[in-house]
C-alpha positions as CSV (number, residue, x, y, z in Angstrom):
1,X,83.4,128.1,123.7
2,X,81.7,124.8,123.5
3,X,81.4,121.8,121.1
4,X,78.4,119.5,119.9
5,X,80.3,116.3,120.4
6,X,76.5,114.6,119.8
7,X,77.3,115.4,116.1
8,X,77.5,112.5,113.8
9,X,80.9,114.1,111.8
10,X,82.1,114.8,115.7
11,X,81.8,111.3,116.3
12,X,82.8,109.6,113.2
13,X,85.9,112.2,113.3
14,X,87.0,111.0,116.7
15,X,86.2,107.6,115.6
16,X,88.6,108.0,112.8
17,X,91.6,109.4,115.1
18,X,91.4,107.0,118.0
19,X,90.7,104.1,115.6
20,X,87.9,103.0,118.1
21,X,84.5,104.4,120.0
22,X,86.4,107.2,122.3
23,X,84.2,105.9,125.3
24,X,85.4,102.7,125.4
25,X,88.8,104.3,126.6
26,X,90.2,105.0,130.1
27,X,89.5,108.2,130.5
28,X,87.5,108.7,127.4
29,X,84.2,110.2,129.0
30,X,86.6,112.7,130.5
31,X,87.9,113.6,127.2
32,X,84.9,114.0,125.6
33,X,83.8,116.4,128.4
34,X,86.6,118.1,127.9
35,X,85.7,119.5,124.5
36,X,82.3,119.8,125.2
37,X,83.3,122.2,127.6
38,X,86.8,123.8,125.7
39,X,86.6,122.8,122.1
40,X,84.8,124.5,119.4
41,X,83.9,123.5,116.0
42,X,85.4,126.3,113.0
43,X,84.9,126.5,109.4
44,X,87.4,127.9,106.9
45,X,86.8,128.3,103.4
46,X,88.9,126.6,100.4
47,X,92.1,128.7,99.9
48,X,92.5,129.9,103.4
49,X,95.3,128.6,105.9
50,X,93.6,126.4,109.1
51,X,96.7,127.6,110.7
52,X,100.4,129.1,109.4
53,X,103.9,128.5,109.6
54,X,105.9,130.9,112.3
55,X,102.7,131.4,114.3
56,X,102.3,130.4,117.4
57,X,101.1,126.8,118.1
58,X,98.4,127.7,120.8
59,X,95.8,125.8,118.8
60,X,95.4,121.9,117.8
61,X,92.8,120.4,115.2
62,X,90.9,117.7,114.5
63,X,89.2,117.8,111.0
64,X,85.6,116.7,110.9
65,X,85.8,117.0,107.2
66,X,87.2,118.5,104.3
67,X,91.2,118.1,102.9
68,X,93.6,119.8,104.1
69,X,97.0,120.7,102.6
70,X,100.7,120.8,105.0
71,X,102.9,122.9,103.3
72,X,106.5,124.8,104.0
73,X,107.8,127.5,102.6
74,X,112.4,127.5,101.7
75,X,114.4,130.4,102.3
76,X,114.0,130.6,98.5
77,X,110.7,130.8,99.0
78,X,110.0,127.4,97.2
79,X,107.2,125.7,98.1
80,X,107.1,121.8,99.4
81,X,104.1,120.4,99.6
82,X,104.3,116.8,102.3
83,X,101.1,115.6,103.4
84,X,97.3,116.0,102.5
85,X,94.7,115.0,105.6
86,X,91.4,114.2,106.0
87,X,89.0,113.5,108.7
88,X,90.2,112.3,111.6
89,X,94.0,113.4,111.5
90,X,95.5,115.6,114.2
91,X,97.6,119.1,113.8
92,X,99.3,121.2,115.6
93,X,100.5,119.2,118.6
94,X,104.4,118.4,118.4
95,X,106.1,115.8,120.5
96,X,109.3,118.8,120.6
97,X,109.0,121.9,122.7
98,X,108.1,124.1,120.0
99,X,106.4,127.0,120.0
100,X,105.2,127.8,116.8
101,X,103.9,125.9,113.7
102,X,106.5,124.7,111.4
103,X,104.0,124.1,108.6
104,X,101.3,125.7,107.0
105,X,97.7,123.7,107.0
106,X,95.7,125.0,103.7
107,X,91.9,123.9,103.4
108,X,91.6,122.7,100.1
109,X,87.6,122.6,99.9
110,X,85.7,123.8,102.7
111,X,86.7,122.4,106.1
112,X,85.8,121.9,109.2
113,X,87.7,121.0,112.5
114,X,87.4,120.8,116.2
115,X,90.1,123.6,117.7
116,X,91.0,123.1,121.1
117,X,93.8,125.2,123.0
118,X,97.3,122.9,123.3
119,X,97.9,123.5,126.8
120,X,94.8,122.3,127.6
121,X,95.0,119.4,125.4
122,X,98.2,118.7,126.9
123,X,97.2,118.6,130.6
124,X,94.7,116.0,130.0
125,X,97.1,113.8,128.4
126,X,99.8,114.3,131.6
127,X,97.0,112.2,133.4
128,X,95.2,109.9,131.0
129,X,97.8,108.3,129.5
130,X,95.4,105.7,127.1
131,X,94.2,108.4,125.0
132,X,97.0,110.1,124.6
133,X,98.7,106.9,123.5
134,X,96.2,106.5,121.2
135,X,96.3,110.3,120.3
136,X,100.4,110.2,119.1
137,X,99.9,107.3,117.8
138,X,97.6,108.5,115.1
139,X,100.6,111.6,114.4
140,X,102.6,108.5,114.2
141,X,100.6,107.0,111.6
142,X,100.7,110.4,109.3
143,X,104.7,110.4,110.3
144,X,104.9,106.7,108.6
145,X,102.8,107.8,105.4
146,X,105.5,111.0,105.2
147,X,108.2,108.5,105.5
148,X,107.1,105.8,102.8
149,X,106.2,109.2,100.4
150,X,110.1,110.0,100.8
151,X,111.4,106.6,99.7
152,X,108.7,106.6,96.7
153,X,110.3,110.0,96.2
154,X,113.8,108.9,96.0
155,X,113.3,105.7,94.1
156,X,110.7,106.3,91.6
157,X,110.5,108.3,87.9
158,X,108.3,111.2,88.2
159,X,105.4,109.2,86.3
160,X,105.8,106.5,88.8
161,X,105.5,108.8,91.6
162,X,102.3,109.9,90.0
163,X,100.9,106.7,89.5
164,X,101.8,105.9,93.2
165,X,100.1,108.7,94.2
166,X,96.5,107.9,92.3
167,X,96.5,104.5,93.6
168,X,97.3,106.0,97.3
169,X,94.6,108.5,96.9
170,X,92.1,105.6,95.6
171,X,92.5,104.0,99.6
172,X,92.2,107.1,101.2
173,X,89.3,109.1,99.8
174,X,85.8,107.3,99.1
175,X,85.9,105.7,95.8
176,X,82.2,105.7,94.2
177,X,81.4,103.1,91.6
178,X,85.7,103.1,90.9
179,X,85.7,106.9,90.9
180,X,86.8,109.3,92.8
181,X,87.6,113.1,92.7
182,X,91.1,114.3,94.2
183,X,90.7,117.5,95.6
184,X,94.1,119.0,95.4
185,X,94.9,121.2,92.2
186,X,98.1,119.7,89.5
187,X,100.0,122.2,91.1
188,X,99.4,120.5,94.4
189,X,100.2,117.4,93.0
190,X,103.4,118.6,91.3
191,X,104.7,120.3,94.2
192,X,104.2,116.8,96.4
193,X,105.8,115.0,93.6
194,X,109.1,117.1,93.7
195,X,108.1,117.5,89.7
196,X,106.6,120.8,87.8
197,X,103.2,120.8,86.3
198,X,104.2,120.2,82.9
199,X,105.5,116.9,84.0
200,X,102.7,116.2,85.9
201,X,100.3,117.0,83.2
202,X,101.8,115.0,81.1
203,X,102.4,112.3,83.4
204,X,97.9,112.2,83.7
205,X,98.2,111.7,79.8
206,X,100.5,109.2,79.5
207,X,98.4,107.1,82.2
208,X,95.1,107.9,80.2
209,X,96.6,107.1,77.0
210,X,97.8,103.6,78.2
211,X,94.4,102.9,79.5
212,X,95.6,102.6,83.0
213,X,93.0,105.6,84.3
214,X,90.4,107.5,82.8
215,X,89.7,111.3,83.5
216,X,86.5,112.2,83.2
217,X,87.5,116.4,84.5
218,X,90.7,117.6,86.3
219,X,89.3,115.9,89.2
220,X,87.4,113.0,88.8
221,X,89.8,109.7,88.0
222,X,89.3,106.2,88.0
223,X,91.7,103.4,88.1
224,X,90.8,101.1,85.1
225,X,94.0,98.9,85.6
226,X,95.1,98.5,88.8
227,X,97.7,95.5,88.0
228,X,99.2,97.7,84.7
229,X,99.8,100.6,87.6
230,X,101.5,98.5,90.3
231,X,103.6,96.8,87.8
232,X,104.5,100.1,85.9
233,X,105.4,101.7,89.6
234,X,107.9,98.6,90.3
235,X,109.5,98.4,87.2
């Protein structure tokens, strides 16, 4: 088992999760020795689970790229979709004594990731305690957006939750010439929302029709109106 950390989506990965050159920290050369020497580099193919609910949480991931999905499952057997990542986030390492997953982590195009074994992971961090500052306070950062996502939840029309989420998704993913292309399916979407995909659906046409977005295919959105969207979302 070995990683290329001399890989430029290694790097700019790491980049992303530290929010800084890893290097620069104390104890950063160490950690990058570390996965050359423990980490590996896997691929898993749109559809297919990165890592499931119940199993046991031997493994944390870094994405290098691709979008990945978190997802639960109710005793109902309900879905709940809470999060979508990209490159640069971390899963799989808990700050409780757990030892299994308690979420499912579906690639939603093909994805990449650096996998390295927890216990490993966390015996570096018992003695470098600047990158593993760094380190939680990235899961922080994904604990935040969950948190701000459950007040928009609770305080928001469905439609406004959807036109939350396309301006959300517009800062996150690279927007080319005011486009972009979301990668999760309505369903996805629907099951974030807390809404079915009829409302969502019709939520995309009621947006288009007012002018606010276009939609060139299910995927591909731009934001003609940011000011109409904010305003509608606060009304």
């Amino acid at each position: 088992m070995s990683l290329d950390i001399s890989k430029i989506s290694i790097k700019n990965a790491l980049s992303s999760c530290f929010g800084r050159t890893i290097d620069t920290l104390n104890g950063g050369d160490e950690f990058l020795q570390l996965l050359a020497e423990k980490a590996e580099e896997v691929t898993v193919a749109p559809e297919q689970y990165l890592l499931q609910e119940g199993k046991n949480a031997d493994f944390v991931y870094i994405p290098t790229s691709g979008t990945v999905m978190l997802e639960r499952t109710a005793s109902n057997g309900a879905r709940q979709v809470y999060a979508f990542l990209f490159t640069g986030n971390i899963l799989g390492l808990s700050t409780a004594s757990i030892d299994t997953y308690n979420f499912s982590a579906k690639a939603l195009t093909e994805l990449t990731a650096i996998k390295i074994r927890r216990r490993d992971l966390e015996m570096y961090f018992d003695h470098h305690h600047d990158v593993a500052k760094k380190f939680h306070n990235r899961t922080e950062m994904v604990l935040a957006r969950m948190l701000d996502h459950l007040f928009v939840m609770g305080q928001r029309t469905a439609h406004q939750r959807l036109a939350h989420f396309l301006l959300e998704m517009e800062k996150r993913l690279f927007c080319h010439k005011g486009q972009y292309h979301l990668p999760m399916s309505r369903q996805d979407i629907a099951d974030y929302l807390g809404m079915t995909v009829s409302t969502a659906c019709r939520g995309f046409t009621k947006l288009k029709r007012q002018g606010w977005i276009n939609i060139s295919s299910n995927s591909l959105i731009a934001i003609n109106n940011h000011q109409a969207l904010d305003d509608y979302i606060h009304r």
